[in-house]
Each structure stands twice: as structure tokens, then as C-alpha cells.
N, C-alpha and C positions, 0 to 999 in steps of 0.2 A: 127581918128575914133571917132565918136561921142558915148555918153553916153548907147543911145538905142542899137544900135551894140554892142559894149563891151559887154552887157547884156545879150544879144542874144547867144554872142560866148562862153561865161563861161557857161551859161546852156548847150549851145549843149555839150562842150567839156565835162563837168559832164555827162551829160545822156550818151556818149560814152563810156564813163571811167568805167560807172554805166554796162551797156551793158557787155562793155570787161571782166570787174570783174566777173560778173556771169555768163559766158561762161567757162571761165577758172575756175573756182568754181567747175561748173556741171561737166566738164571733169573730174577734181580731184574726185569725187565721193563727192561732198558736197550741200546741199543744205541749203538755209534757211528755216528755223520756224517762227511760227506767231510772234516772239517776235524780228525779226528780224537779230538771233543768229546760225551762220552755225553748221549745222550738218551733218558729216559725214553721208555717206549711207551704210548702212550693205553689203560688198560682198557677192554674192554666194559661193562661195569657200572659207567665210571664217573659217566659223564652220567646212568643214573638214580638213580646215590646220590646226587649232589649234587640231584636235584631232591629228591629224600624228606626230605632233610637240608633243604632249604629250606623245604619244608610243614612241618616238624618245627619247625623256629626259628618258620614262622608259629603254631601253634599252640600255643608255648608262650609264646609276648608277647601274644594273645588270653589264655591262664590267668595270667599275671601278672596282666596289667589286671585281668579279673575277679577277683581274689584281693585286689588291693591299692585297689579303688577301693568307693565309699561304696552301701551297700546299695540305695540309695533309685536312684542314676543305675542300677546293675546292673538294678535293677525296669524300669524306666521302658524300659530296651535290648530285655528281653526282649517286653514290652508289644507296642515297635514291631516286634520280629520276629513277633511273632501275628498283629497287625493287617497285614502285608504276605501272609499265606495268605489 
């Protein structure tokens, strides 16, 4: 294999390579930026997971508490949510 060949095939194989990387990139939801630094792409769906995910945390340190606290305060909580209907 001569010099010029050699040369030839390492670029091609790089520009593939180059190619294949940012196919699979764009799939993963990444792009680059002018600085040439991937940036993930913002989901649609991702600002309402994290809110589900946050009602989700709330609701489950609401059942902790009531799970780990003394039957008589849990009474007395429930009481005062009746008395506010």
C-alpha cells in the first residue's frame, strides 16, 4: 500500500467514525454547540416528570410521617382536617 492510499483510507475511516459518532449522538438526544461541546437536548416530557416525581416525593414523606408518628397526633390531624369541611 503506498503512502497516498494509506492517507486516503485514514481520512475516510475518520470521516465514518466522524459520521457514525454523531448519528448515535443525535439519537441519544445530544447535540453539539458552536464550541464543539455535546449538549444534551431538553425532553418534552421532561418538566412533567419531574413534576410527578416531585408530587411523588410529596406524597410519600406525608406516608412516612403517618406511618412513623404516634397514633393519638395521626387522630387529632385527621379530626382537624373534618373540622375544616
Amino acid at each position: 500500500m503506498d503512502p497516498f492510499s494509506m492517507v486516503v483510507a485514514i481520512v475516510l475511516i475518520t470521516a465514518v467514525a466522524g459520521v457514525i459518532r454523531a448519528r448515535y449522538k443525535a439519537q441519544a438526544g445530544y447535540i453539539e454547540d458552536e464550541n464543539g461541546k455535546s449538549v444534551r437536548l431538553q425532553d418534552p416530557d421532561a418538566e412533567r416528570l419531574r413534576e410527578e416525581m416531585k408530587y411523588l416525593k410529596e406524597r410519600v414523606a406525608v406516608l412516612e410521617r403517618i406511618a412513623t408518628d404516634k397514633s393519638n397526633r395521626l387522630e387529632s390531624e385527621i379530626e382537624a382536617l373534618r373540622d375544616e369541611r
